[in-house]
C-alpha positions as CSV (number, residue, x, y, z in Angstrom):
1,X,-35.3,-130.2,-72.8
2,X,-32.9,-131.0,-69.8
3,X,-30.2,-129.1,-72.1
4,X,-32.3,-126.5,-73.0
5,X,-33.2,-126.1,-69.3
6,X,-29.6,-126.2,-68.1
7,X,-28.7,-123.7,-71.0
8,X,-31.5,-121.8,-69.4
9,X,-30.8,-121.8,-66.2
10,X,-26.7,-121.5,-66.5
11,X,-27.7,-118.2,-69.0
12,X,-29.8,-116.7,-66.3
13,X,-27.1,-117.3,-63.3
14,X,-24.2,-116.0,-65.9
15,X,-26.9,-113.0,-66.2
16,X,-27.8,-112.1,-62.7
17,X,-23.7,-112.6,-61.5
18,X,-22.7,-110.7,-64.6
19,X,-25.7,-107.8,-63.3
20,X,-24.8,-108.0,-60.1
21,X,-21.0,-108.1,-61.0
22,X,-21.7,-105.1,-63.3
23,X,-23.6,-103.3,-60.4
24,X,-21.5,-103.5,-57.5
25,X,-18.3,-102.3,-59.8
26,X,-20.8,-99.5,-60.9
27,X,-21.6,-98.7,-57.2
28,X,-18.3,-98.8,-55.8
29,X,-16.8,-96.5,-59.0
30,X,-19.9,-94.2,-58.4
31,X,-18.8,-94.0,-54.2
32,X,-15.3,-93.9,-54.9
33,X,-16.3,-90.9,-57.3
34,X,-18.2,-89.4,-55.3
35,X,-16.1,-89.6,-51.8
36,X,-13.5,-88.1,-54.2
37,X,-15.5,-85.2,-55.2
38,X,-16.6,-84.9,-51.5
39,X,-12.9,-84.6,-50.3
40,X,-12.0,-81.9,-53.4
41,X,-14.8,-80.3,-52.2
42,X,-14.1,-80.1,-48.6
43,X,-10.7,-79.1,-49.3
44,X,-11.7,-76.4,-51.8
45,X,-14.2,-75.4,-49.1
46,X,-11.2,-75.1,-46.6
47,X,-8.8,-73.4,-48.9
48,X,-11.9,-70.8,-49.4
49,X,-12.1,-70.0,-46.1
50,X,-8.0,-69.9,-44.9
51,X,-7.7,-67.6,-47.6
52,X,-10.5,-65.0,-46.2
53,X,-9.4,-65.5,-43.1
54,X,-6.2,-64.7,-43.7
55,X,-7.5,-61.5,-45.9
56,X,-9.7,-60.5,-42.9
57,X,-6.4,-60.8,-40.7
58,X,-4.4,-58.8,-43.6
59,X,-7.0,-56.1,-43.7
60,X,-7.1,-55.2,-40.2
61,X,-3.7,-55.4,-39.0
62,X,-2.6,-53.7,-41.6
63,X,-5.7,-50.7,-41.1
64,X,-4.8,-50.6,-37.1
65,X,-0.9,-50.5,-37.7
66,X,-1.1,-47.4,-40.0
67,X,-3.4,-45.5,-37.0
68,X,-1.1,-46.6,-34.1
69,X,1.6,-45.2,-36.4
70,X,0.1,-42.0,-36.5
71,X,-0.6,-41.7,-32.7
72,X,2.2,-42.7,-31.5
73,X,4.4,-40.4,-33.6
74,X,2.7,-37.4,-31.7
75,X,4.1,-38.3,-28.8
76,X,7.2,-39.1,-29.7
77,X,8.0,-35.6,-31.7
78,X,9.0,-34.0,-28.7
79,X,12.1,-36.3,-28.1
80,X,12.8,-37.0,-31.4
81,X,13.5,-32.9,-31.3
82,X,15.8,-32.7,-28.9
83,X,17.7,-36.1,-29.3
84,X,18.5,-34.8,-33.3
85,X,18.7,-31.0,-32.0
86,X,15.9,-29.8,-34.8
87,X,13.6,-27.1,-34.7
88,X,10.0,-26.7,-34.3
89,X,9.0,-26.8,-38.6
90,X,11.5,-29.5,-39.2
91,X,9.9,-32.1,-36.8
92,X,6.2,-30.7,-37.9
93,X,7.2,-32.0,-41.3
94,X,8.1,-35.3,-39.8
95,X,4.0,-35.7,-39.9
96,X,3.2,-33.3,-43.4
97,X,6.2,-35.4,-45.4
98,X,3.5,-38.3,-44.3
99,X,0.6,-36.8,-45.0
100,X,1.5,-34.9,-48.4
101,X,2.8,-38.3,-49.6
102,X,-0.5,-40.7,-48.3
103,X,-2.8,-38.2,-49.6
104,X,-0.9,-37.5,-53.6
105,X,-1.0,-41.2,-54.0
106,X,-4.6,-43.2,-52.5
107,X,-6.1,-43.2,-55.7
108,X,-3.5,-44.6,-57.7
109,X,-2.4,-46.9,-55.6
110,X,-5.9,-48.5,-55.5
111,X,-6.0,-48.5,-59.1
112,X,-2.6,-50.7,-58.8
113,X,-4.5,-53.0,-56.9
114,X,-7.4,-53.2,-59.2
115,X,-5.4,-54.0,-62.3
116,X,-2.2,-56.1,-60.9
117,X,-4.1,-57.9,-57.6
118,X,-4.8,-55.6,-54.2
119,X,-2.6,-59.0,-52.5
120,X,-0.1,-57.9,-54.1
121,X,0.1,-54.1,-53.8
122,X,-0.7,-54.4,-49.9
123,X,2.4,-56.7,-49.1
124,X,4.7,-54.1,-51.6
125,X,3.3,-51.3,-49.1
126,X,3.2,-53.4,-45.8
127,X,7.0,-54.9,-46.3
128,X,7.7,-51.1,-47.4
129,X,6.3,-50.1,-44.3
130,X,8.5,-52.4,-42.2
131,X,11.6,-51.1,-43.7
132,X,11.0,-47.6,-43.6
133,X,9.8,-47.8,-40.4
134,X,13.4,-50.0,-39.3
135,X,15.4,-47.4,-41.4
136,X,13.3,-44.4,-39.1
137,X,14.1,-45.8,-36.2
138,X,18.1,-46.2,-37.1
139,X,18.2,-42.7,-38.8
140,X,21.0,-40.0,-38.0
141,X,19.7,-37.0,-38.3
142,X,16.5,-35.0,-39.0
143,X,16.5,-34.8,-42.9
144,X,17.0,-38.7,-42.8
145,X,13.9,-38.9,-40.5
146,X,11.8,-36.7,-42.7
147,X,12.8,-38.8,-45.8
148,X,12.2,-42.0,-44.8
149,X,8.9,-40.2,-43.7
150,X,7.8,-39.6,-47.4
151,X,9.0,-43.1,-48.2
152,X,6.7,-44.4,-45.5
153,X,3.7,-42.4,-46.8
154,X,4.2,-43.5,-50.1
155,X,3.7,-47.4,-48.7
156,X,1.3,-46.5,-46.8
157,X,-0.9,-45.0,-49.8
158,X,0.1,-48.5,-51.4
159,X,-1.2,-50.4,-47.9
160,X,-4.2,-48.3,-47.0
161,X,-6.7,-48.6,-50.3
162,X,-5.7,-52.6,-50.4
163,X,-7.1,-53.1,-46.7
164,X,-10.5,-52.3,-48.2
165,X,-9.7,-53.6,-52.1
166,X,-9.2,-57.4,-50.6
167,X,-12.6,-57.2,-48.1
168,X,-14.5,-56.4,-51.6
169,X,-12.8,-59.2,-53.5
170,X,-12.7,-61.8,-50.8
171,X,-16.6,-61.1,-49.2
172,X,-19.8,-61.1,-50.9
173,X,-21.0,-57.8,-51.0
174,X,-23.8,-58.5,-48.5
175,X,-21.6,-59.6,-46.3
176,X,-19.4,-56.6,-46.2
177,X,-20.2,-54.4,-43.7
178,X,-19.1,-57.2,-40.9
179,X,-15.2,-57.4,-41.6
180,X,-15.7,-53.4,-42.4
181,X,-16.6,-52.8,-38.7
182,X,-13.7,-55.5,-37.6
183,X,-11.6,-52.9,-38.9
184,X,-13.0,-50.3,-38.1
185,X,-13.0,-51.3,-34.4
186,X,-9.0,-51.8,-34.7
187,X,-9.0,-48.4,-35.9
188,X,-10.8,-47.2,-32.8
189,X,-8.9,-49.4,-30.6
190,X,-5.4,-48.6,-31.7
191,X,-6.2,-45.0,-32.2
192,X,-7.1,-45.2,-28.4
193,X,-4.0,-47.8,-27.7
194,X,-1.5,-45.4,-29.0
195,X,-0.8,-42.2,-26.9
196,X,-0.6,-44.8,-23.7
197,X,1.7,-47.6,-25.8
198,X,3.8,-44.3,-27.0
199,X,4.3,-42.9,-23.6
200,X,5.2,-46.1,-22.4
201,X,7.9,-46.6,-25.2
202,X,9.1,-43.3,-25.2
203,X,10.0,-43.0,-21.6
204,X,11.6,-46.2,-21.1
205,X,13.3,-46.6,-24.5
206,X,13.6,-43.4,-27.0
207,X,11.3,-42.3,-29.1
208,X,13.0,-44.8,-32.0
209,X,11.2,-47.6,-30.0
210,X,8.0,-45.8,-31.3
211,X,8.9,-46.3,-35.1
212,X,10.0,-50.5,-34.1
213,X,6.4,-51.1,-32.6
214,X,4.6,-51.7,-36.2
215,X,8.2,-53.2,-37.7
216,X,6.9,-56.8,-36.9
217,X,3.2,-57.2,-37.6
218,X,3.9,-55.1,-40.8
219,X,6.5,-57.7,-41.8
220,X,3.8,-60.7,-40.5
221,X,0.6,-59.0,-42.7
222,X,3.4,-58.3,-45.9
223,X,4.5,-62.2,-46.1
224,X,1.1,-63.9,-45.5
225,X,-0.2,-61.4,-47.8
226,X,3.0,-62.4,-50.6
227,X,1.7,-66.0,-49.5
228,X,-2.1,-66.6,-50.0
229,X,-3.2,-66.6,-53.5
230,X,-5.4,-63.5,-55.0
231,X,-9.3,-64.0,-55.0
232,X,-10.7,-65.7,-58.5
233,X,-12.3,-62.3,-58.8
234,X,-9.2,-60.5,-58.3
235,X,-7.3,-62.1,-61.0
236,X,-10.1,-61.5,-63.2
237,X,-8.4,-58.1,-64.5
238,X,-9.6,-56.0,-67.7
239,X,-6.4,-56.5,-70.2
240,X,-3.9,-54.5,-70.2
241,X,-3.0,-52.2,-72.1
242,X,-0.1,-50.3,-71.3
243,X,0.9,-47.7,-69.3
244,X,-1.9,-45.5,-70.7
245,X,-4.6,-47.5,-68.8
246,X,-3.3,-46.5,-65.7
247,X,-3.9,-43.0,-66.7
248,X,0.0,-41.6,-65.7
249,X,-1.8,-37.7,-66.8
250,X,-4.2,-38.2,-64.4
251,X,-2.3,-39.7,-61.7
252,X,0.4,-36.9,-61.5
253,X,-2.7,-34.5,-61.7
254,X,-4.5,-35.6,-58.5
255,X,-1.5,-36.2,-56.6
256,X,-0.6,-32.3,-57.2
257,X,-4.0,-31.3,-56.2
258,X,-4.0,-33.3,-53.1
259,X,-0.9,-32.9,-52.1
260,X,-0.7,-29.3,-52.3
261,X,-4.2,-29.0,-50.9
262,X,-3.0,-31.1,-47.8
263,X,0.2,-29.5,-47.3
264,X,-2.2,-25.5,-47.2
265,X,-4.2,-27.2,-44.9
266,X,-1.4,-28.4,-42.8
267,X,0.6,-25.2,-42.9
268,X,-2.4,-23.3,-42.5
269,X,-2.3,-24.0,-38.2
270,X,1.2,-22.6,-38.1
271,X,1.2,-18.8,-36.7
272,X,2.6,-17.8,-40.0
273,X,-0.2,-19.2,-42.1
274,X,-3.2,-17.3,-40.4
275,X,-3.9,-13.9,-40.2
276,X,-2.3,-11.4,-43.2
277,X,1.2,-11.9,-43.0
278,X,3.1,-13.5,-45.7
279,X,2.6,-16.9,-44.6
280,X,-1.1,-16.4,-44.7
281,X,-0.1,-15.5,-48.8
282,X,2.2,-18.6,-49.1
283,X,-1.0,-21.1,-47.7
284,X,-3.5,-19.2,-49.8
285,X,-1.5,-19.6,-53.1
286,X,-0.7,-23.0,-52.0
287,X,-4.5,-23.9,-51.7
288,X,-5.2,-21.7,-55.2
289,X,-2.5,-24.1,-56.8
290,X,-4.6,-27.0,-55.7
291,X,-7.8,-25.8,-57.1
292,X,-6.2,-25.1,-60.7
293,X,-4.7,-28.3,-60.8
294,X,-8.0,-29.9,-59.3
295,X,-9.7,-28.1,-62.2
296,X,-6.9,-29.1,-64.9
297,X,-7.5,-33.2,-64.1
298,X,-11.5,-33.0,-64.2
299,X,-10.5,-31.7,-67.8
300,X,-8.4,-34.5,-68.4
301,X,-10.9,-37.3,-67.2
302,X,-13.4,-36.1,-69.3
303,X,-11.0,-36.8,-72.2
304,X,-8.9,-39.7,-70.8
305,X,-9.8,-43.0,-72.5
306,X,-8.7,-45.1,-69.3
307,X,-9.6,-42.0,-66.7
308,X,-8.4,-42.7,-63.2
309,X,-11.6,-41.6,-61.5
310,X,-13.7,-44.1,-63.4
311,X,-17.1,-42.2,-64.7
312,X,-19.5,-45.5,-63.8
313,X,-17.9,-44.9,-60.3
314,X,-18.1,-41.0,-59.9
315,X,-21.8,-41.2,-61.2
316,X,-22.7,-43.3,-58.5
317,X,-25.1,-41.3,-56.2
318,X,-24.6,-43.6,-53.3
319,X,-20.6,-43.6,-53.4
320,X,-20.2,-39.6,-53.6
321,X,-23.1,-39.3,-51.2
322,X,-21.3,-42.2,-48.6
323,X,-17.5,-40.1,-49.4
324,X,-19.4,-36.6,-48.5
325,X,-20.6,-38.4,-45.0
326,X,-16.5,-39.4,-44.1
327,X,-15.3,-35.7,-45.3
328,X,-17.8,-33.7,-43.0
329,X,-17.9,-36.2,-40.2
330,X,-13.7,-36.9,-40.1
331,X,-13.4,-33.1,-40.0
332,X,-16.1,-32.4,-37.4
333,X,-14.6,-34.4,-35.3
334,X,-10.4,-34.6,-35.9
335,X,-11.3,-30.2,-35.2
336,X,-13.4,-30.8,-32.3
337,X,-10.7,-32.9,-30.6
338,X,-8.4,-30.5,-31.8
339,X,-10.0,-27.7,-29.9
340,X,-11.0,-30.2,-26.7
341,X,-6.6,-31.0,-26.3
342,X,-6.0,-27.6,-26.1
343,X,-9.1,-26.7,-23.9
344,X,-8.2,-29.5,-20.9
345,X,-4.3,-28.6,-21.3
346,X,-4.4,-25.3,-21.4
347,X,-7.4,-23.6,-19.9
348,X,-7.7,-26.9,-17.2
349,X,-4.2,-27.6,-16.6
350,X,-4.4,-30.9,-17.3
351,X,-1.3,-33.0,-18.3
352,X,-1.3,-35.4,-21.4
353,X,-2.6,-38.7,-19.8
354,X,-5.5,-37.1,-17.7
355,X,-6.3,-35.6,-21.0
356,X,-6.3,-38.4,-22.8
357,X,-8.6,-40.4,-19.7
358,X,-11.2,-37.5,-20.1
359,X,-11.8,-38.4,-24.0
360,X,-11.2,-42.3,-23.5
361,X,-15.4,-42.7,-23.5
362,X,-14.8,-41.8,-27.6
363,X,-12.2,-44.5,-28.2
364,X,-14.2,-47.4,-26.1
365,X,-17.8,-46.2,-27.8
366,X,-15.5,-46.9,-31.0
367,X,-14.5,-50.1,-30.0
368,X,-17.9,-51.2,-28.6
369,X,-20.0,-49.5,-31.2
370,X,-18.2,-51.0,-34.6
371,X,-20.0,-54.8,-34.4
372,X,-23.1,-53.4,-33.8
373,X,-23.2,-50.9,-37.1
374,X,-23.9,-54.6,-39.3
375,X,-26.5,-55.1,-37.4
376,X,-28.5,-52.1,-37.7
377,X,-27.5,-51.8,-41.5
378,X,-29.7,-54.8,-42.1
379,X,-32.3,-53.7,-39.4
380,X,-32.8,-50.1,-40.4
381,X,-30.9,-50.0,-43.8
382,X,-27.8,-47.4,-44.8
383,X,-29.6,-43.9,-44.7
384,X,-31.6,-44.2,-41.0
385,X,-28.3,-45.6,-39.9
386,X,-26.0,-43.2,-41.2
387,X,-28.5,-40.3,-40.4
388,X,-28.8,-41.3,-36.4
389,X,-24.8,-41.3,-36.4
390,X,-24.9,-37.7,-38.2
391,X,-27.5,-36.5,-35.2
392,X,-25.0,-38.0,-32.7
393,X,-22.0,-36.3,-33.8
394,X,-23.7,-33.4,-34.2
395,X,-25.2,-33.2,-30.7
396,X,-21.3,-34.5,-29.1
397,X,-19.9,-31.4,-31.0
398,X,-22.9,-29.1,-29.7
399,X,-22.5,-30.3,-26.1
400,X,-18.7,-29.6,-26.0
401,X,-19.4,-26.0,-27.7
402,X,-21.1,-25.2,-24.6
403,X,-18.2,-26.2,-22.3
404,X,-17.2,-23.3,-19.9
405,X,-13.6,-23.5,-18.4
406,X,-15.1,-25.2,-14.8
407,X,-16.5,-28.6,-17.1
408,X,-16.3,-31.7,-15.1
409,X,-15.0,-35.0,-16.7
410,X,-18.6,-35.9,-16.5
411,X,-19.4,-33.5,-19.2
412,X,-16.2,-33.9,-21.5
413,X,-17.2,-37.5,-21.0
414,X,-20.3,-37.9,-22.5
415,X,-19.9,-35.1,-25.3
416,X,-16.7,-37.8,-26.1
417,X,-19.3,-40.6,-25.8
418,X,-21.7,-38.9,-28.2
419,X,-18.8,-38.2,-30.5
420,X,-17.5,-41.7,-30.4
421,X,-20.7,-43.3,-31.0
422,X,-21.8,-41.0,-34.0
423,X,-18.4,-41.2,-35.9
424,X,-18.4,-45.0,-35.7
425,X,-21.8,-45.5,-36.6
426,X,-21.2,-42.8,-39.7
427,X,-17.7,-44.4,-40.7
428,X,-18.9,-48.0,-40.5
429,X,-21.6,-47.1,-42.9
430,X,-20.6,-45.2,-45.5
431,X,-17.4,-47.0,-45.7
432,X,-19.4,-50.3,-46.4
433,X,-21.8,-48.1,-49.0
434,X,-19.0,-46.8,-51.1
435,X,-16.7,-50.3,-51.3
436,X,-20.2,-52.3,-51.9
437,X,-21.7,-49.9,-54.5
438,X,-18.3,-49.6,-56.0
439,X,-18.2,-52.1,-59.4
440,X,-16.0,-54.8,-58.1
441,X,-13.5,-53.7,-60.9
442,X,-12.6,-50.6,-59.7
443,X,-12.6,-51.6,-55.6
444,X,-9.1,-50.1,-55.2
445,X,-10.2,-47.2,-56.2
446,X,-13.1,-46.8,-54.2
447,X,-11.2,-47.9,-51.3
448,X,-8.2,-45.0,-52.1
449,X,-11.3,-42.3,-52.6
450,X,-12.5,-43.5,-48.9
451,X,-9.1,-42.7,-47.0
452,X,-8.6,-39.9,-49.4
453,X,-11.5,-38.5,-47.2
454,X,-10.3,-39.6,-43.9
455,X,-7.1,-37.6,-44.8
456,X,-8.6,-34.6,-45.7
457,X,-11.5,-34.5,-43.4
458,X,-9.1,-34.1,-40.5
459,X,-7.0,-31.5,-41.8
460,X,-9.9,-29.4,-42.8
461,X,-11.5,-29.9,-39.3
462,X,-8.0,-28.5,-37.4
463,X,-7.5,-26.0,-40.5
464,X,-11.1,-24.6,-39.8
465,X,-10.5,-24.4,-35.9
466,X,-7.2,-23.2,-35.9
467,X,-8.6,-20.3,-38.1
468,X,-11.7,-19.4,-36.4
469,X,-9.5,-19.5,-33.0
470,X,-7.4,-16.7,-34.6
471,X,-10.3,-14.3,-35.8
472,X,-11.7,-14.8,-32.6
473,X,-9.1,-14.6,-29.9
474,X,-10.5,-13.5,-27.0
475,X,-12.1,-16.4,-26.3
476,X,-9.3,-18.7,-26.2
477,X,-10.0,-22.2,-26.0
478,X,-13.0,-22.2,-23.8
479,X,-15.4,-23.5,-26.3
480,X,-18.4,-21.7,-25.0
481,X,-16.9,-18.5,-25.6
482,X,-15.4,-19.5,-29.1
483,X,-16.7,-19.7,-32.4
484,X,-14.6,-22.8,-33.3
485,X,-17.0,-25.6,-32.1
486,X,-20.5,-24.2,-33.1
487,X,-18.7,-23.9,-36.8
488,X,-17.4,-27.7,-36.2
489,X,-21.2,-28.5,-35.2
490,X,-22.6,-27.3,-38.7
491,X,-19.9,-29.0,-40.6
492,X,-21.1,-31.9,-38.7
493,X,-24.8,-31.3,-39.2
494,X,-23.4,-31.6,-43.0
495,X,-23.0,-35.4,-43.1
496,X,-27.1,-34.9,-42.1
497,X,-28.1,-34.0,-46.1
498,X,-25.3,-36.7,-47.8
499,X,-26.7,-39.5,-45.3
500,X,-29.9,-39.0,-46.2
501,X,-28.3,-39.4,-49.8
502,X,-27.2,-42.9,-48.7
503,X,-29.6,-46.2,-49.8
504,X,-31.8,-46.8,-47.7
505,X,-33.1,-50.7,-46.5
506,X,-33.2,-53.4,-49.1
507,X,-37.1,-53.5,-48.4
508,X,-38.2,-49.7,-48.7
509,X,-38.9,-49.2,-52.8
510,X,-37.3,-47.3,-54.4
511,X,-33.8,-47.2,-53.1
512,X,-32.7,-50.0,-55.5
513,X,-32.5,-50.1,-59.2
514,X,-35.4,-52.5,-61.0
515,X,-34.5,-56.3,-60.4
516,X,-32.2,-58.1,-63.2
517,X,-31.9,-61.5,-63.7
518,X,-29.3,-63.4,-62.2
519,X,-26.3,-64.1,-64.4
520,X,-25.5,-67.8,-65.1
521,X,-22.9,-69.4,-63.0
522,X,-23.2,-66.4,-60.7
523,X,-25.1,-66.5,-56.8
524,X,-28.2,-63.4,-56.9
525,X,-27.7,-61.4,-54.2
526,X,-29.8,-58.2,-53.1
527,X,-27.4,-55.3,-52.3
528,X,-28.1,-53.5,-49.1
């Protein structure tokens, strides 16, 4: 009995410290697993968020570098004339070189970045950008200048779609129309920035200072761009499948049409392109070019098995609707400002700066208004948003049209306010409609069809003014005794229709497609 008891009781201790032997191993293997999961966590969690970050950053440098570019250059061209002794065409060139070469190739540089990573296209275009900008800067002569010019446009084509390709990649969509306004306020802000930055430069150093100003955060953006990895979603590519699914046709196609529609608009300011003269027959066949090789491409999509303009993206009703708000708006405004430059230099005698000081209420509205557009996106949805911006514009390009040559800076001011407030509000949102209703596979090119339109819109806008202003030239540019800024106002009042195209808020029915269920592995998310 005393053995059997002992055998009990020593079977029963050799139990309970083999259980709790067994238990406590158990429990610390299950903490140490579970600290360890904790910390890969945490560090996957950081890694997440260094990487957006450091997309946001790319994004909107890269965005406000291309626009202080632009700015600056304008005030620069004088000097850069008579330092390389060129004429009056050769430096206008300096900017259509540009321009011809951004516009031919948007597109198909966003479909680079939607097949081979938009990381990866954006630091080719922003380290591009740095050197073209350094070789500018040291160039000899004029034809150098206007060469490097194209080679700068054609990085800045690869640059510009990217900037909204990584946003789409890196944020969920509802989450996009916050680091859209972030850029879109450095826009505003270096847009604003730039005559008084290239003013400074150009007076105390030569206008090559001008072209060194965006050398360094180009070449800071292009190497942390070269150094973070590309979004899980952005290395998630469709095969490939040789060169034919970049669609080479249809690339050389649209960069004809574009470019040579661009370059008739351009030309089409110069004396020689209005009126009846022979440069008047030169832009006109220019622009008739464009057209028959606009017509030739929508042939070849139709037939293209890897078409550059992807059908599931042209079909979209809220993307063509949001690009129709950017073309109307960007050209309402880039030809009232056009027409308001001319009126306070010419007609009011002012001189560059004072001009500049008069409009300055547009740039800070910009600036101001751009964090506020999330905000009533999710309050009042894309449609009452966009449409209030639309009225805005609208009434800024009415209230200048009535302008006599006496205005105060009171007036000029708050039509500039009115202009500023409506084009942010109307960028902000229709830019965050086409990259979010844009299938994530084809974000570059969404992103290259949205500065497509910013390019355009502003040289229709200055085509269309600089045309009425010579049918009607006794009224000079007083605007209320033109017919340049009441046109302006009903391209404006356009965005009015294609806003009203736009989604409208998550809760109104409706505006959405019937509910699906959510995909396995993948968050649900209502699109707005």
């Amino acid at each position: 009995m005393s053995g059997l008891h002992g055998t009990g009781t020593g079977s029963a201790t050799g139990a309970g410290m083999s259980s709790a032997t067994g238990a406590g191993a158990s429990s610390a293997t299950g903490a140490g697993t579970g600290a360890g999961t904790g910390d890969k966590a945490g560090a996957d969690t950081g890694a997440r968020r260094a990487s957006t970050a450091s997309t946001l950053a790319c994004s909107v440098v890269g965005a406000a570098v291309v626009a202080l570019d632009g700015t600056v250059l304008t005030v620069a061209q004088p000097a850069l004339q008579r330092d390389l002794h060129a004429d009056v065409g050769q430096v206008q060139w300096t900017s259509t070189a540009y321009l011809v070469a951004v516009a031919s190739l948007l597109v198909f540089a966003g479909r680079l970045g939607d097949r081979y990573g938009h990381r990866r296209v954006f630091a080719v275009g922003a380290l591009g950008f740095a050197a073209a900008s350094t070789g500018i800067a040291l160039a000899p002569g004029i034809g150098a200048v206007i060469a490097l010019r194209v080679v700068q446009g054609v990085c800045g084509a690869l640059l510009q779609p990217a900037t909204l390709g990584m946003l789409r990649t890196a944020f969920p969509p509802e989450r996009l129309a916050t680091p859209i306004a972030v850029r879109t306020a450095a826009i505003g802000l270096a847009a604003a920035a730039g005559p008084l930055v290239g003013g400074a430069l150009v007076s105390s150093y030569g206008w090559r200072a001008v072209f060194l100003l965006g050398v360094p955060p180009t070449l800071a953006i292009g190497l942390l761009a070269l150094a973070g990895p590309e979004p899980r979603a952005g290395r998630e590519r469709r095969p490939a499948t040789g060169l034919a699914a970049l669609d080479p046709l249809g690339a050389v196609l649209l960069a004809a049409a574009l470019g040579l529609l661009i370059h008739g608009l351009v030309d089409a300011p110069r004396p020689s392109g209005t009126g009846t003269g022979p440069g008047a027959w030169t832009t006109a066949l220019v622009v008739a070019a464009a057209l028959a090789a606009g017509a030739a491409l929508v042939r070849h999509e139709r037939r293209a098995p890897y078409p550059l303009l992807p059908p599931e993206l042209m079909r979209s009703g809220p993307v063509l609707a949001g690009l129709a708000v950017l073309l109307a708006a960007s050209a309402a405004l880039f030809g009232s400002l056009f027409v308001a430059t001319y009126f306070l230099q010419d007609v009011q005698g002012l001189d560059p700066l004072a001009c500049a000081l008069r409009v300055l209420p547009l740039a800070v509205l910009m600036v101001l208004g751009a964090p506020l557009c999330p905000l009533l996106q999710r309050r009042f949805g894309p449609r009452r948003t966009a449409t209030a911006g639309a009225v805005l514009l609208a009434l800024g390009v009415l209230l200048l049209s009535r302008l006599d040559a006496t205005a105060s800076a009171s007036s000029v001011g708050t039509a500039s306010a009115l202009l500023g407030a409506g084009f942010v509000t109307l960028m902000v949102t229709a830019t965050s409609v086409v990259v979010h209703r844009a299938p994530e596979a084809h974000a570059g090119v969404a992103g290259g069809l949205q500065q497509t339109a910013m390019n355009i819109g502003p040289a229709l806008g200055v085509a269309t003014a600089t045309l009425l202003l010579a049918l009607v030239p006794e009224g000079g540019f007083v605007p209320d005794r033109g017919a340049a800024l009441p046109v302006l106002a009903v391209i404006a009042a356009l965005a009015l229709p294609a806003a009203l195209a736009l989604p409208g808020a998550a809760r109104d029915p409706g505006t959405r497609p019937g509910p699906t269920p959510p995909r396995s592995g993948r968050r649900f998310c209502v699109r707005s």
